[in-house]
C-alpha positions as CSV (number, residue, x, y, z in Angstrom):
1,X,0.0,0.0,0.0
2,X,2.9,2.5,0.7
3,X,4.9,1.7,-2.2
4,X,1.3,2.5,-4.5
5,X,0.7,5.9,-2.5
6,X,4.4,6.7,-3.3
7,X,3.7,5.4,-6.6
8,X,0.9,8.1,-7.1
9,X,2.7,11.2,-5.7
10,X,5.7,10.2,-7.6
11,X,3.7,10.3,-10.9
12,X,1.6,13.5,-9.4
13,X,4.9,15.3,-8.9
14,X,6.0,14.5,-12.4
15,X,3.0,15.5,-14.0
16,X,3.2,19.0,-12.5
17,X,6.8,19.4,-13.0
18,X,5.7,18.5,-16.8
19,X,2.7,21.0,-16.9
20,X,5.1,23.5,-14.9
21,X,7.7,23.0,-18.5
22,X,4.9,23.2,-20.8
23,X,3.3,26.2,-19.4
24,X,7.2,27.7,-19.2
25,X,7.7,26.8,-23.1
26,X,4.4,27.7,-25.0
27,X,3.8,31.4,-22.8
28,X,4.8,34.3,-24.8
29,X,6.9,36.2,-23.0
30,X,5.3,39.8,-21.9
31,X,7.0,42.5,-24.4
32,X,7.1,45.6,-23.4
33,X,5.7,48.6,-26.1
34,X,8.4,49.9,-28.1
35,X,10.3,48.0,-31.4
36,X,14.0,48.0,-29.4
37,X,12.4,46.7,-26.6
38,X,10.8,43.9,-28.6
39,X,14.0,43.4,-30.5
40,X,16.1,42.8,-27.0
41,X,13.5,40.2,-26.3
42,X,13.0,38.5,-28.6
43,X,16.8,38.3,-29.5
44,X,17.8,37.6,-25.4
45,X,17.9,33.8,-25.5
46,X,19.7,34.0,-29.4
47,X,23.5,34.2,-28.8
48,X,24.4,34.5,-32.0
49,X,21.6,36.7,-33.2
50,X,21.7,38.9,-36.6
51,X,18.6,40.5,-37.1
52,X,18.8,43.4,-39.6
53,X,15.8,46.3,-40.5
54,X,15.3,48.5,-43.1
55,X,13.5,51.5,-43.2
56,X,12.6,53.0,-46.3
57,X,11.0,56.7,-46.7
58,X,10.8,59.4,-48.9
59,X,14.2,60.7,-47.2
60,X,15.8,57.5,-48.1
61,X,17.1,54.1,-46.3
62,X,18.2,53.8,-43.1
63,X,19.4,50.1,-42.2
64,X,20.1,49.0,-38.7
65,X,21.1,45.4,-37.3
66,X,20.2,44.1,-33.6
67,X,22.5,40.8,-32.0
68,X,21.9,39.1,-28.8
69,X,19.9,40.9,-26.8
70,X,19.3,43.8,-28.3
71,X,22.3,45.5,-28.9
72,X,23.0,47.3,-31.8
73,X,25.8,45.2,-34.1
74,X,27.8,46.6,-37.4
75,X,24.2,45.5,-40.5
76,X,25.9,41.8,-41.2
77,X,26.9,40.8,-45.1
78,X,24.8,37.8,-44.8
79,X,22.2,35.9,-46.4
80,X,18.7,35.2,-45.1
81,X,15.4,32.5,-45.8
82,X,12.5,34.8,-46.7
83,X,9.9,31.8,-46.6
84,X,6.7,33.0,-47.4
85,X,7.6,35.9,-48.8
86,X,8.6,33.6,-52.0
87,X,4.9,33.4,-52.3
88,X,5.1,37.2,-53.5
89,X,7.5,36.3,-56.9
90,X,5.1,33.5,-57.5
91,X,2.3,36.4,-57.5
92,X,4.2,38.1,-59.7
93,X,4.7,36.1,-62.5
94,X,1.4,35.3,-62.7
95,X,0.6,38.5,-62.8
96,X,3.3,38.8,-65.9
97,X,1.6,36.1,-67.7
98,X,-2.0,37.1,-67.6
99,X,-0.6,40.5,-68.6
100,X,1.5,38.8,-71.6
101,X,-2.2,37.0,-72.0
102,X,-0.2,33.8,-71.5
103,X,-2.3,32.8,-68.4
104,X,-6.2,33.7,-67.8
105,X,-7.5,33.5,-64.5
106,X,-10.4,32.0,-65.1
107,X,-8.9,28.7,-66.6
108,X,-9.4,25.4,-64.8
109,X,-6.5,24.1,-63.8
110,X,-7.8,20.8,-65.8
111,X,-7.4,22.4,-68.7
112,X,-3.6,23.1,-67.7
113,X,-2.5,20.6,-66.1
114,X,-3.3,16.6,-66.9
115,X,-6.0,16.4,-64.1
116,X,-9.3,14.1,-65.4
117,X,-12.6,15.6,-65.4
118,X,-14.0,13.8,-62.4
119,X,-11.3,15.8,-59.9
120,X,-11.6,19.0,-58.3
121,X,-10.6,22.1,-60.3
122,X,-10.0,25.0,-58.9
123,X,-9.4,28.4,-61.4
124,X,-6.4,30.2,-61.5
125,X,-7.6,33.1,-60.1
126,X,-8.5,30.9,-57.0
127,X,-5.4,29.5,-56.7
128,X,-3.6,33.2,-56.9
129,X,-5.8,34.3,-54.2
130,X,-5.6,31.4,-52.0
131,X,-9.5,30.9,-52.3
132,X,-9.0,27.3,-54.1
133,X,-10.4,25.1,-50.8
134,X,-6.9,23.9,-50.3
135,X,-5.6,23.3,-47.2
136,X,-2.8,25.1,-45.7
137,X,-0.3,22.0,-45.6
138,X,0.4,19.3,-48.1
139,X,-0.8,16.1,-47.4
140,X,2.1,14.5,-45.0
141,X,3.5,17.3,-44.0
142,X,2.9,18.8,-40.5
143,X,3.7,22.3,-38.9
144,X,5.3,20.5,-36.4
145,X,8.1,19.3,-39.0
146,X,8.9,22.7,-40.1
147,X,11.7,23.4,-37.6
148,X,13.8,20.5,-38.6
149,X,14.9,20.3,-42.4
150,X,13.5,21.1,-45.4
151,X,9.8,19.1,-45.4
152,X,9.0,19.9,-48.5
153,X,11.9,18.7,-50.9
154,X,11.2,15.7,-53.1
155,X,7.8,16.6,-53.8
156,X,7.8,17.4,-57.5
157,X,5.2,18.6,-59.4
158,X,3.7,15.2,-60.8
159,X,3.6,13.8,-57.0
160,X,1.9,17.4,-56.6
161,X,-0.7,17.0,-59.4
162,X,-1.4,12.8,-58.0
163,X,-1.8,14.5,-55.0
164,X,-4.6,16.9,-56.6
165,X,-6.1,14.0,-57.6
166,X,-6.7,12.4,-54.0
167,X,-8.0,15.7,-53.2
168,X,-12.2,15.6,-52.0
169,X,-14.0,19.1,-51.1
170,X,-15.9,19.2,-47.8
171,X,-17.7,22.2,-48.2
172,X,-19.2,24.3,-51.7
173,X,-18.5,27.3,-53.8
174,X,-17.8,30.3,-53.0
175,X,-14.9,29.4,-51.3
176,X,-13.5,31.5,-48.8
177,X,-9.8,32.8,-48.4
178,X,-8.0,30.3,-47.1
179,X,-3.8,30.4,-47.3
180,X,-2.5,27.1,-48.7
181,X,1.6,26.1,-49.4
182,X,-0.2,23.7,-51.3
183,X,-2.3,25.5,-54.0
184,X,0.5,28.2,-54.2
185,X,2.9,24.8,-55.6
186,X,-0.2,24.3,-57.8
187,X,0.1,27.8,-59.3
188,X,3.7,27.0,-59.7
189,X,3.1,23.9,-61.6
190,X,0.2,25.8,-63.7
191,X,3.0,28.4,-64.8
192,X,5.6,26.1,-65.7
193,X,3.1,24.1,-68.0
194,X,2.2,27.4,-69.5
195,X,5.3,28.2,-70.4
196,X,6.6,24.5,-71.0
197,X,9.8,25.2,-68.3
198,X,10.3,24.4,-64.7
199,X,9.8,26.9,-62.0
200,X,12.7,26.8,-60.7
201,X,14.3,28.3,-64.2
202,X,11.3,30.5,-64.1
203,X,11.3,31.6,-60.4
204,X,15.5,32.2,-61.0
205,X,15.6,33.7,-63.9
206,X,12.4,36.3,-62.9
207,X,14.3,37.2,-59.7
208,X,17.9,37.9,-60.9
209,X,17.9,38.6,-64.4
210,X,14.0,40.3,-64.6
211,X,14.1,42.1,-61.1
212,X,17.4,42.7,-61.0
213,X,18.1,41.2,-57.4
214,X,21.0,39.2,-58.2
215,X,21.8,38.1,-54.4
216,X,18.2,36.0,-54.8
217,X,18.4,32.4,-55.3
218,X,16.9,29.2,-54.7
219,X,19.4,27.3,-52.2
220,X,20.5,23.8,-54.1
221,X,23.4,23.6,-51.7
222,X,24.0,24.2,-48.3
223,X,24.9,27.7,-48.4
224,X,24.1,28.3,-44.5
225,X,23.6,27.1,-41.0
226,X,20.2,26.0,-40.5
227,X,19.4,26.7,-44.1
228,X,17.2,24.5,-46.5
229,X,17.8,22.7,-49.1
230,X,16.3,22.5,-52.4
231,X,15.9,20.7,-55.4
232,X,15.6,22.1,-58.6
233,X,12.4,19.8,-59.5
234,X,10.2,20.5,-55.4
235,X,7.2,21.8,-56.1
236,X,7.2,24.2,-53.0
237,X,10.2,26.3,-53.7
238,X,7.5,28.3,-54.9
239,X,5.9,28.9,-51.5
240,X,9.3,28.5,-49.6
241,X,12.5,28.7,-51.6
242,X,13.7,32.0,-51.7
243,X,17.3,33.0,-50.2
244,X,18.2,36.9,-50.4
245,X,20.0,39.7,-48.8
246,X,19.0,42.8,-46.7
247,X,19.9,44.5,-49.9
248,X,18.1,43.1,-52.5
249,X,15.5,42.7,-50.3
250,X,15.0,47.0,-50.1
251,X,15.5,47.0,-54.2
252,X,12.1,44.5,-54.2
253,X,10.2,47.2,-52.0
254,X,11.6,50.0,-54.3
255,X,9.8,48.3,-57.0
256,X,6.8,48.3,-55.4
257,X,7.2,51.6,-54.4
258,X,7.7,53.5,-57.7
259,X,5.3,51.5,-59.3
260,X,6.9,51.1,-62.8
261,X,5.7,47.3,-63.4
262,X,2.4,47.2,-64.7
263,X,2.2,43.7,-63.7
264,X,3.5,44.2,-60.0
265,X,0.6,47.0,-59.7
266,X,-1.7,43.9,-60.6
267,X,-0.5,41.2,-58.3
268,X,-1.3,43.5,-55.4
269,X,-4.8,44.7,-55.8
270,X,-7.2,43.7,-53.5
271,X,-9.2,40.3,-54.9
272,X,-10.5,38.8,-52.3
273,X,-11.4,39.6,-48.6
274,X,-9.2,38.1,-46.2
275,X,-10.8,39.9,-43.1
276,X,-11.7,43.2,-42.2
277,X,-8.3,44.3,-42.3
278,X,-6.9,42.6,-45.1
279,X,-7.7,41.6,-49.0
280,X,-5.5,39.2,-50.7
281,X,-3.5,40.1,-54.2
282,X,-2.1,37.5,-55.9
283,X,-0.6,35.8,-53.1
284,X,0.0,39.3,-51.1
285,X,-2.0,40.4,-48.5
286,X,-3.1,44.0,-48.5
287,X,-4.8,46.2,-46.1
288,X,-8.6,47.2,-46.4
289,X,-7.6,50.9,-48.2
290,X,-5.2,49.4,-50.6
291,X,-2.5,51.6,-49.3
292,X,-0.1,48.5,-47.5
293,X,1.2,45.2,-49.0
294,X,2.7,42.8,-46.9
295,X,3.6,39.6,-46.0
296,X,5.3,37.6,-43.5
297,X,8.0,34.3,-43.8
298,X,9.6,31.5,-41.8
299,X,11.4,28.5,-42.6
300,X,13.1,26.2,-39.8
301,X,15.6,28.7,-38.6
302,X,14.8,32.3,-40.3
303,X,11.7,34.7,-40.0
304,X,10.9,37.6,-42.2
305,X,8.7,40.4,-42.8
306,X,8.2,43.2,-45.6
307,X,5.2,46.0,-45.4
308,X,5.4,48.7,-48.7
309,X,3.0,51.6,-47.8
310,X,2.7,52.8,-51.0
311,X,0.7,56.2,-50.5
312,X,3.7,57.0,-47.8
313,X,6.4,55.8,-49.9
314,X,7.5,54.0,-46.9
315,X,8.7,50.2,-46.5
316,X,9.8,48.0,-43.7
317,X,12.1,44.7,-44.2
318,X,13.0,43.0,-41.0
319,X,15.3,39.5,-41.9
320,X,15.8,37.4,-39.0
321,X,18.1,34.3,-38.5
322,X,15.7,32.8,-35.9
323,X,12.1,31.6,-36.6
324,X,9.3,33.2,-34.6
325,X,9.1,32.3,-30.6
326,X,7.3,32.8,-27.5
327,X,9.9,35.3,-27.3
328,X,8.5,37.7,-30.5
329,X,7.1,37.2,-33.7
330,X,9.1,39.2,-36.6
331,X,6.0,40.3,-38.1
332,X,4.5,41.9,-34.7
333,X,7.9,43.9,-34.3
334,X,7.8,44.9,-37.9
335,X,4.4,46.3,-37.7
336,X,5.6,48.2,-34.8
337,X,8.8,49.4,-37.0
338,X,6.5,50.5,-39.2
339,X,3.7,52.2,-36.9
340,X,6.6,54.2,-35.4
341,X,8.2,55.1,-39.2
342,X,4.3,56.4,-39.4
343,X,4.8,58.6,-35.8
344,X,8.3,59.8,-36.8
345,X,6.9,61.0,-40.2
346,X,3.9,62.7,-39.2
């Protein structure tokens, strides 16, 4: 009988040593108001922290880097995973081939890509917009998996469009905004059928030679610690697979901000509501007024975030070399970067 009592406060004790853990883990951490503050920590349990911001208004560029804990460090010559914000070239060259009237939105992807009649077919349009019905993750691949390596090399885009086939709607048309890795490796597979080439070629070729941002690649080789890896046939580089610099990085926004791409002034019009703040472009999201495009990335190891106001002329980049924590989440701090740009303007 004493050894079973013992027993049961042994495994009590445990249990609340566990729940103690998991509450210490998962709790964000209380930030105090203020992006330095935020920066210092976020960046207090990173010892080898280089997180670099870029401010962009009409009076020019003003680049600052933060280390471990806070403190200010010489901007590092480094390279960083944007993640997500891949999602944003993708949108683009969509945008370049409806424009070149190589793409319409309104196609099925059946009549793109070798999909038979009886599976679901989603338009282009809705696959730009994330309104296609397709879930967030591809099948087999959890959140869980994305702090590890790369979860979503070896997926082509044949085991992409099999995959469409397995794929059954739950719910009917119209469907609502809903942001999907998945049906943004779709669109990538619908523009490489359209223009008979592989997205990779595409996605490099549009980013170094086309935009001009010649530190922006598509990592086939371990070119940093923590960094993915790619394959030049994955599917998902298109969501994911972007590598760049603080630098070319400011030259994307600059784009944006004078506005002399028809095709980028396309990809970020507002299509369809996300929420009452937000409309999605083609894969960017942009605020209710149409004044602010942004989006947010994060890989295993890197976080990322760019804003473009474009009636202020005014863009935020914030490149991180940790992911997103109880400890901050890059795009939080770089909306307060960018609300105190706004204050410091005014």
């Amino acid at each position: 009988m004493k050894q079973k009592r013992f027993l049961i406060f042994f495994w009590l004790i445990v249990l609340v040593l566990a729940m103690g853990i998991c509450i210490a883990v998962f709790t964000r951490v209380p930030i105090p108001m203020g992006a330095e503050n935020q920066f210092r920590v976020y960046s207090r349990n990173k010892p080898d922290a280089e997180i670099t911001v870029a401010v962009i208004t009409p009076d020019g560029t003003d680049i600052t880097a933060y280390g471990h804990d806070g403190a200010r460090i010489p901007v590092p010559d480094r390279l960083y995973e944007i993640g997500d914000i891949t999602k944003t070239f993708t949108g683009a060259i969509a945008a370049r081939a409806v424009m070149d009237g190589k793409l319409s939105p309104n196609e099925r992807v059946s009549e793109i890509l070798p999909l038979s009649r009886a599976v679901y077919s989603p338009t282009v349009f809705e696959l730009l917009t994330h309104s296609a019905a397709y879930a967030d993750f591809a099948p087999g691949i959890e959140k869980t998996g994305l702090s590890g390596k790369n979860p979503y090399t070896g997926i082509s885009a044949n085991d992409l469009v099999s995959q469409m086939h397995d794929f059954r709607l739950t719910s009917e048309p119209p469907y609502l905004y809903s942001y999907s890795n998945f049906g943004t490796a779709a669109a990538a597979a619908v523009i490489s059928q359209t223009y008979d080439v592989d997205f990779y070629s595409i996605l490099t070729i549009f980013a170094q030679e086309e935009l001009g941002l010649r530190h922006t690649f598509v990592a086939l080789e371990k070119s940093m610690d923590h960094g993915w890896v790619w394959k030049n046939t994955d599917a998902y580089l298109a969501s994911h697979g972007l590598t760049s610099t603080i630098g070319d990085m400011v030259a994307y926004a600059r784009l944006y901000l004078n506005g002399e791409q028809e095709y980028l002034a396309l990809a970020t019009q507002p299509m369809v509501e996300i929420n009452a703040e937000n409309s999605s472009g083609y894969f960017w999201k942009i605020s209710t007024n149409g004044d602010c495009i942004w989006h947010d990335g994060e890989t295993g190891h890197f976080a990322s975030f760019l804003l473009i106001d474009r009636d202020r002329h005014i863009a935020v980049v914030v490149l991180s070399n940790y992911g997103n924590d109880r400890f901050g989440n890059i795009r939080d701090i770089g909306f307060q970067v960018y609300a105190e740009t706004l204050e410091n303007e005014l």
